[in-house]
C-alpha positions as CSV (number, residue, x, y, z in Angstrom):
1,X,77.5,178.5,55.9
2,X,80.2,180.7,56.3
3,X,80.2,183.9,53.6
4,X,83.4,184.1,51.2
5,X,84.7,185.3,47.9
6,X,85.0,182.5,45.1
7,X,86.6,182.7,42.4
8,X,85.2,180.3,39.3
9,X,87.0,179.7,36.5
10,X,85.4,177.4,33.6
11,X,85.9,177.9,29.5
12,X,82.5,176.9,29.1
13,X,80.1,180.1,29.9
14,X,77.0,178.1,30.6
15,X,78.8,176.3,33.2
16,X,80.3,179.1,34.6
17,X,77.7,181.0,34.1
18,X,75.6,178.4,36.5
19,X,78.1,178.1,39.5
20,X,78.4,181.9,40.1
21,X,74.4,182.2,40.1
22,X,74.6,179.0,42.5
23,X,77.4,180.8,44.8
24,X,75.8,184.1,44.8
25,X,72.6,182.6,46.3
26,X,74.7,181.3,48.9
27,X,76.0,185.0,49.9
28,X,79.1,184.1,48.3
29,X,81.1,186.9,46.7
30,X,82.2,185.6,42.9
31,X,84.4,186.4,40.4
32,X,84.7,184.4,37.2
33,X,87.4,183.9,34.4
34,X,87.0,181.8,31.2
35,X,90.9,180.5,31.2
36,X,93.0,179.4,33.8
37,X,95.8,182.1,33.0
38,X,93.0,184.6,33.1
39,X,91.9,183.0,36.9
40,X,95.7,183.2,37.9
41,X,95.9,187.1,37.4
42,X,92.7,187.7,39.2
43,X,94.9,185.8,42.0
44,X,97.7,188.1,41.5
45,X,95.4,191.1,42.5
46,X,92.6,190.1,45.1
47,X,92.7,187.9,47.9
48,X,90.4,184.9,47.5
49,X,89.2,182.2,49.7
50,X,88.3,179.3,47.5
51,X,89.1,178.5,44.0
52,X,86.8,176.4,41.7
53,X,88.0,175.4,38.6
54,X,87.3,172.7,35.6
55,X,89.7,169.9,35.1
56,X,89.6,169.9,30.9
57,X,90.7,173.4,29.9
58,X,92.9,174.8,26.9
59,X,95.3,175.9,27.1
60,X,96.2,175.7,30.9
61,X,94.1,173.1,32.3
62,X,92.6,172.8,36.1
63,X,95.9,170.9,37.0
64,X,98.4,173.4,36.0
65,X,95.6,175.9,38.1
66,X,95.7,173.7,41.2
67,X,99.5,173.5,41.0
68,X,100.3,177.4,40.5
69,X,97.2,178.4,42.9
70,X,98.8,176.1,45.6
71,X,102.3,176.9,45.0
72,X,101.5,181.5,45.3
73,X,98.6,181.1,47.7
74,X,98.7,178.5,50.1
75,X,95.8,179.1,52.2
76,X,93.6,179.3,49.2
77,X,91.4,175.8,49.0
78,X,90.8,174.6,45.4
79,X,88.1,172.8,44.6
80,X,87.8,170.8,40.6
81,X,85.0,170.2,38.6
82,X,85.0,167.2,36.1
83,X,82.8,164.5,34.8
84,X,82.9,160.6,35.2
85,X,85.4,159.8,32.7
86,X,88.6,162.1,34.0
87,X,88.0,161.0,38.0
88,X,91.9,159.8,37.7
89,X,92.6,163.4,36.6
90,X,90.6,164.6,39.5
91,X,92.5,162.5,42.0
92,X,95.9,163.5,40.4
93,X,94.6,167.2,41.1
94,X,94.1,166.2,45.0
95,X,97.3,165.0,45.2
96,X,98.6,167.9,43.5
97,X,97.1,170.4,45.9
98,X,93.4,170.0,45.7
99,X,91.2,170.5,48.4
100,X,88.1,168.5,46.9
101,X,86.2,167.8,43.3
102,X,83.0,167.2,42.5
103,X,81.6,165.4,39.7
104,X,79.6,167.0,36.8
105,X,76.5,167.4,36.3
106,X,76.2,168.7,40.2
107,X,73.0,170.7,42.0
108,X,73.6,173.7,43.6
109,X,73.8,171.9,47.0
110,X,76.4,169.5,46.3
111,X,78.5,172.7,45.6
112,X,77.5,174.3,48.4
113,X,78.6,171.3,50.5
114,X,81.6,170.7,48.5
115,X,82.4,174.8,49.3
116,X,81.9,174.4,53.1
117,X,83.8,171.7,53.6
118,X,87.4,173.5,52.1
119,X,86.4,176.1,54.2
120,X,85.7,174.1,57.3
121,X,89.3,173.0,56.2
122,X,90.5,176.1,56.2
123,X,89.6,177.6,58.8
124,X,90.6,174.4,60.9
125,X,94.3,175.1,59.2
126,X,94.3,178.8,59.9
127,X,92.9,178.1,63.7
128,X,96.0,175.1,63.9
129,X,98.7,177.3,63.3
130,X,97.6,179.9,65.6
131,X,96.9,177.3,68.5
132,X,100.7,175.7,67.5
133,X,102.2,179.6,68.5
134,X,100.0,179.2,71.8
135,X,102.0,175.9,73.0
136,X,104.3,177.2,75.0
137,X,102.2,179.6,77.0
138,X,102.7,179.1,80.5
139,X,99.3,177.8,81.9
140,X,98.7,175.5,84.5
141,X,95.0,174.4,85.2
142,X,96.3,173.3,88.8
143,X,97.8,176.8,89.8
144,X,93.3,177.2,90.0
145,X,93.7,176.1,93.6
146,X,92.9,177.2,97.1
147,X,90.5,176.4,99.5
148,X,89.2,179.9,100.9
149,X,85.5,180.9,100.3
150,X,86.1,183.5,97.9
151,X,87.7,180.7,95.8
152,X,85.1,178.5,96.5
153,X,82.6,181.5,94.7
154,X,84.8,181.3,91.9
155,X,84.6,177.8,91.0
156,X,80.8,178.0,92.0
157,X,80.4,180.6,88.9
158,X,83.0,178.7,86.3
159,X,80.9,175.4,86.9
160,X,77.1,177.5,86.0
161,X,78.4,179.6,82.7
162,X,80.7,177.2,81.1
163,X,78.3,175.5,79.2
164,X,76.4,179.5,78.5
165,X,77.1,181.6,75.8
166,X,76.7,184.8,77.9
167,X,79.9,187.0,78.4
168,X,82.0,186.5,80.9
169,X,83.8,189.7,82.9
170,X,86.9,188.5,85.0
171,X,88.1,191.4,87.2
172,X,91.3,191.1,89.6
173,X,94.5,192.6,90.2
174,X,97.7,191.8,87.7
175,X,98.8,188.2,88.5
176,X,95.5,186.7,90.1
177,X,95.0,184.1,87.4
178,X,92.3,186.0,85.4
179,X,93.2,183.9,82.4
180,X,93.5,180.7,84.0
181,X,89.7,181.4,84.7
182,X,88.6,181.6,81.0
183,X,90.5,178.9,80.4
184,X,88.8,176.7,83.4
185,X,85.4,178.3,82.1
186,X,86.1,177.3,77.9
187,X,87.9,174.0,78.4
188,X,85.1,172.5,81.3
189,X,82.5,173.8,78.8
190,X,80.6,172.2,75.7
191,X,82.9,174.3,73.8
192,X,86.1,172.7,74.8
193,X,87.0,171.2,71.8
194,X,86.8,174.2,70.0
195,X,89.5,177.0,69.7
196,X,90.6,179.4,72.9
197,X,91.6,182.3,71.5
198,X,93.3,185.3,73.1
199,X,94.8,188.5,72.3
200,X,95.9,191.2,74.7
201,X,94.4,194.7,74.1
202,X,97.1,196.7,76.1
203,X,99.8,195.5,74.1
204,X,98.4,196.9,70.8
205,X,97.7,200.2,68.9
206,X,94.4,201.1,67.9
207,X,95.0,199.9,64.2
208,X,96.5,197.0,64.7
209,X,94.2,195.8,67.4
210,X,91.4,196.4,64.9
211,X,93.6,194.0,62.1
212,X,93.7,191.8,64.6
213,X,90.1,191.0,66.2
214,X,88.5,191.5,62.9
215,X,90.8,190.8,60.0
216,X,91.7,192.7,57.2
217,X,91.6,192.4,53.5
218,X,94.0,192.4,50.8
219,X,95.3,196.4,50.2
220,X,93.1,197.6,53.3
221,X,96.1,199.8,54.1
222,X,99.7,200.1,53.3
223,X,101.4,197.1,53.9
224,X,98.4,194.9,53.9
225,X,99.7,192.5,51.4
226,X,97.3,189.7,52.0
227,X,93.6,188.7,53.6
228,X,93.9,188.6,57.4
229,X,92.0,186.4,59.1
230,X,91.2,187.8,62.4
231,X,90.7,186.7,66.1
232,X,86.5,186.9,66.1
233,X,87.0,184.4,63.1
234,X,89.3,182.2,64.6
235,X,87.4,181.8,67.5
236,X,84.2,180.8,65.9
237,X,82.3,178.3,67.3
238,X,84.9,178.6,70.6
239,X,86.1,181.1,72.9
240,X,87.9,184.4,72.5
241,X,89.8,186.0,75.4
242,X,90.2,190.1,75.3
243,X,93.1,190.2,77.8
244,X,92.9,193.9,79.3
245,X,89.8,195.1,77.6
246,X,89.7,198.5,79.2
247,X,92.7,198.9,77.6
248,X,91.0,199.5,74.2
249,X,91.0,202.7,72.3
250,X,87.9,204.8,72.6
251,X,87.3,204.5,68.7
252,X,87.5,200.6,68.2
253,X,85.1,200.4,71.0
254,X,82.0,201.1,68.9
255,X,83.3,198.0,66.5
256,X,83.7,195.7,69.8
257,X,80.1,196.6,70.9
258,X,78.6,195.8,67.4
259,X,80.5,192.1,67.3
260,X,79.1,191.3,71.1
261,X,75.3,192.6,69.9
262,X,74.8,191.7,66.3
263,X,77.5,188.8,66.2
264,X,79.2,189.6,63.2
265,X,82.5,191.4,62.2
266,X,83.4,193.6,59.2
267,X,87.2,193.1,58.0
268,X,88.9,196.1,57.7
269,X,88.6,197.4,54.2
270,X,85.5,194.7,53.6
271,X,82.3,195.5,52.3
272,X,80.1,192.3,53.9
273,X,79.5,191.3,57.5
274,X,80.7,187.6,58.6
275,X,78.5,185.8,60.9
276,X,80.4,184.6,64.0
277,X,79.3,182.2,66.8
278,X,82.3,183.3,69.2
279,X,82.1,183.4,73.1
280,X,83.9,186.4,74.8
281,X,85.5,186.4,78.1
282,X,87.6,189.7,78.7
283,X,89.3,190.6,82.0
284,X,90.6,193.8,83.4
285,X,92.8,194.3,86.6
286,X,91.2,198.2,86.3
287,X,88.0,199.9,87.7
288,X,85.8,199.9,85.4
289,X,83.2,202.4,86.8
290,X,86.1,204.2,87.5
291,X,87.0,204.0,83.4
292,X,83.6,205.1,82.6
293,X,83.3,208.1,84.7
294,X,86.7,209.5,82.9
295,X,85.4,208.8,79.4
296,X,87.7,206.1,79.2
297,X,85.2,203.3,78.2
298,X,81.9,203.8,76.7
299,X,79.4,202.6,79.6
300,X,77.4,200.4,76.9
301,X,80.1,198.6,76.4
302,X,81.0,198.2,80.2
303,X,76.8,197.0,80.3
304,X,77.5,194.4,77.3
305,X,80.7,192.9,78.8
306,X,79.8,192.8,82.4
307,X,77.0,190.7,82.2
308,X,78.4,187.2,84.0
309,X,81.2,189.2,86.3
310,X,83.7,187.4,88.4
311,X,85.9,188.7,90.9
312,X,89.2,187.0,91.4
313,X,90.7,187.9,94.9
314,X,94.2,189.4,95.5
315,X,96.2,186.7,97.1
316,X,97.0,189.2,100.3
317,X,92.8,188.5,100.6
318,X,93.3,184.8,100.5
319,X,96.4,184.0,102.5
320,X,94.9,180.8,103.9
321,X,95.3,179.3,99.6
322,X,99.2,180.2,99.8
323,X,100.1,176.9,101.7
324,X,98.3,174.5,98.7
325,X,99.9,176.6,95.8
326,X,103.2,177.2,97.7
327,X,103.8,173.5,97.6
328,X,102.0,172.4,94.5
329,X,104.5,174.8,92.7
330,X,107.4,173.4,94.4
331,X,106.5,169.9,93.7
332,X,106.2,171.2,89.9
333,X,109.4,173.2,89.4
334,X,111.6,170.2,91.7
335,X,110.3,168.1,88.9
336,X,110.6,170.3,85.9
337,X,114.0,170.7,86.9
338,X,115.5,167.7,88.1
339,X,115.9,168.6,91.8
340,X,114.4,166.0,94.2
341,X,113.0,168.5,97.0
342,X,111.1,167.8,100.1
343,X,108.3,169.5,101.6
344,X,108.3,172.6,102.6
345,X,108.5,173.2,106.3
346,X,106.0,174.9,108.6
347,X,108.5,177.9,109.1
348,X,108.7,178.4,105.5
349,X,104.8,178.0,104.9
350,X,104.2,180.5,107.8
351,X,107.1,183.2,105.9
352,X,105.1,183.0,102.9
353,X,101.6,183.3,104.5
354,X,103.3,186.3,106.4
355,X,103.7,188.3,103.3
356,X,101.2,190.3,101.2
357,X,102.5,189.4,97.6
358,X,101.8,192.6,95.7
359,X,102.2,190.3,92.5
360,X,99.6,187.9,93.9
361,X,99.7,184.5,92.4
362,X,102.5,185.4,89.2
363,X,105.2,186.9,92.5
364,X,104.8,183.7,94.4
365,X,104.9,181.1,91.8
366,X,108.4,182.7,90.5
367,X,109.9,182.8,93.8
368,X,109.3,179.1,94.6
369,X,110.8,178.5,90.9
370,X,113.8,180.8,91.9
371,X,114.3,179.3,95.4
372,X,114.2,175.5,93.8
373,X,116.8,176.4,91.5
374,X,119.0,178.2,93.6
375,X,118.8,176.3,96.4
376,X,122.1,174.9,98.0
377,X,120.1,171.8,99.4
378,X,117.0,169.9,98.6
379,X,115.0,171.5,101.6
380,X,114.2,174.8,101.0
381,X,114.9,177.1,104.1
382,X,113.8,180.9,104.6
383,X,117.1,181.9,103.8
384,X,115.9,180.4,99.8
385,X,113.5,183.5,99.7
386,X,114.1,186.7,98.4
387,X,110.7,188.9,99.5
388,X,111.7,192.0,97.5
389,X,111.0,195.8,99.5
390,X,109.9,193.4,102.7
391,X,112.4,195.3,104.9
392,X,111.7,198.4,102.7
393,X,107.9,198.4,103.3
394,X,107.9,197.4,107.1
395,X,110.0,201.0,107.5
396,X,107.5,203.3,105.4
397,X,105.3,201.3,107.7
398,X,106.7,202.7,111.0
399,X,107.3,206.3,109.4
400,X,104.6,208.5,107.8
401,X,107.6,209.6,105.1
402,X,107.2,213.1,105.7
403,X,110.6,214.7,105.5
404,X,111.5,218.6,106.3
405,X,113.0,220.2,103.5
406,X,111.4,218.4,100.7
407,X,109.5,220.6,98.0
408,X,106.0,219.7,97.2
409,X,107.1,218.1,93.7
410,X,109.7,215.9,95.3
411,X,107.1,214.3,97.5
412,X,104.8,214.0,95.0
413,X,107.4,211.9,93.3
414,X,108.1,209.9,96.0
415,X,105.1,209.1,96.7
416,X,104.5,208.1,92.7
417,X,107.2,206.3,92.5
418,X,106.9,204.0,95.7
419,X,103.5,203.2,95.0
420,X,103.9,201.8,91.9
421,X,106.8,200.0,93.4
422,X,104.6,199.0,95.9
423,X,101.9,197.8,92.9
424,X,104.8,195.4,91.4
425,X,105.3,198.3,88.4
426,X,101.3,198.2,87.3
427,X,100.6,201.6,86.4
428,X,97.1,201.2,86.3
429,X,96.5,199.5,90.0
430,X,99.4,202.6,91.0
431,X,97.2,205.1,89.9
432,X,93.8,203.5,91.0
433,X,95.5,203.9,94.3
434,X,97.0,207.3,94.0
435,X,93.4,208.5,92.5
436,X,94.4,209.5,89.2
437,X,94.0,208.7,85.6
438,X,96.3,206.0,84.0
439,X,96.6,209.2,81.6
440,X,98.1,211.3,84.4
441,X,100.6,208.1,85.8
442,X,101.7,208.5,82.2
443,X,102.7,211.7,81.8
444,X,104.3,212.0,85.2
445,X,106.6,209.2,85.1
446,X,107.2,210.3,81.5
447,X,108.0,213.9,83.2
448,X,110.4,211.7,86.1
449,X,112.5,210.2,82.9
450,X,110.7,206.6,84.1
């Protein structure tokens, strides 16, 4: 049974005094007021989950609770108390808001049942409402296609850990379909009707990446008006994606490390550990090893993550998969936008095959969507096809780009700046390449005005 704060408000002490003892044996943190107006200003200043009150109270009752609970604190459950003769009053309350009641005299397990259930609720609500912002995420389970061996070694390894609970690792460059992996390894799984959740750990700072994975509570920090519910929590019983994980600040690492071993998360600003049954699948387009020999990621942690790892190919390694997804994706974009389009043809299969797709999968799905809109006819032709820095690269191909004159600086620039052009713009595959720290790519193009 999940672990929350309760607050239980009765006029009668005995009773009161009896539903906090049978709450506290449950783990449950408890606080207690003897009058409704009393339980509302404990509201007012601390966060709780679950509300238990008594229907027959003077002089607010538990409907005028239920009511003004509801109405300031949405995502707080209620449950009502009341005995055999007021069950009309107690089904008045659950259409005014209530989450359940229960009928007096109750045992201590009845509340405990009654407890989990508004909880079950809402965290079924909380998990809803995240999953509702994830709808229009573009994900496509048949972009998972291709039929070279390394592919096949893929599926191979979604197909034996789906139904584990081990960690997964998915490594690849930016734009191999990393997250269409975990999504293929939670939704084949015995944990597909449970919630996939993700959250990207490049896009956040340290502080509000911590908020995020673990939650905070009610005046944590400045601005932290309300209990956060965080990721680990969401996630329980499913699957949480850490998009990018290497990107993680060396201090929240520790944190991460302690959720994966112990399984349990502190809130920020909480003083009790929740018990979480979440399976983590994180990806990184960066080498790891590589992070851990700069004292950019604790090598336990590395150890702890990287204990199913998958490998997800660059397309350039795979060339003989671009026909299928070339012409799945046209067959999907003619249809999403109304253009009846035929096949492509061998010439354009062969033009596609011919190049190296430095964005992988992401670069060739958004050209075929850009060629089927802007196409003048309903065969695509070459002439559809933009390949970006084609013409570009096939000259630095024939030229070793050395240029008289030049001071050391400027070619160092250069040669910066065209890799990560060459990279699609991904600092951290540019300066895997180059053989420096993402640190270092940093501060030069910071130095260049990029």
């Amino acid at each position: 049974m999940r672990k929350s704060r309760i607050l239980v408000i009765d006029d009668e002490d005995l009773m009161r005094e009896y539903v906090e003892e049978a709450l506290r044996r449950c783990g449950h943190e408890v606080d207690t007021a003897s009058g409704g107006r009393d339980g509302l200003a404990l509201l007012q200043t601390k966060a709780h989950d679950v509300v238990v009150t008594d229907l027959k109270m003077a002089p607010m009752d538990g409907l005028e609770v239920v009511r003004s609970a509801k109405a300031e604190f949405p995502d707080t459950r209620c449950i009502v108390m009341t005995a055999y003769g007021t069950i009309e009053t107690a089904v008045e309350a659950m259409r005014d808001g209530a989450d359940d009641y229960i009928l007096k005299p109750f045992s201590p397990d009845e509340l405990e049942l009654a407890v989990e259930r508004v909880l079950e609720k809402r965290q079924l609500a909380q998990e809803n409402q995240y999953l509702r912002k994830e709808l229009n995420a573009d994900f496509d389970f048949h972009a998972m296609v291709g039929e070279s061996k390394a592919m096949a070694d893929v599926y191979t390894h979604v197909q034996k850990v789906a139904d584990s609970r081990a960690t997964v690792l998915i490594r690849g460059d930016s734009g191999t379909g990393k997250e269409l992996v975990a999504r293929a390894i939670h939704y084949s799984g015995n944990r597909s009707e449970r919630p996939f959740i993700k959250v990207n750990c490049a896009a956040l700072s340290a502080g509000l990446l911590e908020s995020e994975l673990f939650g905070h509570e009610k005046g944590a920090f400045t601005g932290a008006h309300d209990r956060k519910i965080g990721r680990f929590e969401l996630a329980d019983t499913g699957t949480l994606l850490l998009d990018e994980v290497s990107e993680m600040n060396l201090d929240l690492q520790p944190k991460l490390l302690r959720a994966l071993q112990e399984r349990e998360i502190d809130r920020v600003g909480g003083n009790h550990s929740i018990e979480v049954d979440t399976r983590i699948i994180a990806t990184s387009n960066r080498n790891l090893e590589l992070a851990v020999d700069n004292g950019e990621m604790r090598e336990d942690l590395f150890f702890r993550l990287n204990v199913i790892p998958i490998q997800i190919p660059p397309l350039r390694e795979r060339k003989e998969d671009i026909p299928a997804m070339a012409e799945l994706f046209r067959q999907r974009y003619a249809t999403e936008n109304g253009r009846p389009m035929g096949p492509l043809s061998s010439p354009v299969l062969a033009a596609l095959a011919e190049y190296d797709w430095p964005g992988n999968v992401r670069e060739l799905q958004n050209a075929i969507e850009r060629a089927v809109v802007l196409a003048s006819s309903n065969l695509l032709s070459i002439e559809d096809f933009s390949f970006p820095g084609i013409g570009k690269r096939q000259n630095e191909e024939n030229s070793n780009g050395l240029q008289a004159g030049k001071t050391v600086s400027q070619m160092e620039k250069e040669l910066v700046l065209k890799t990560l052009e060459h990279c699609g713009d991904n600092r951290t595959r540019a300066a895997e390449m180059l053989g420096i720290s993402v640190r270092t790519m940093r501060n030069k193009l910071k130095e260049y005005g990029q």
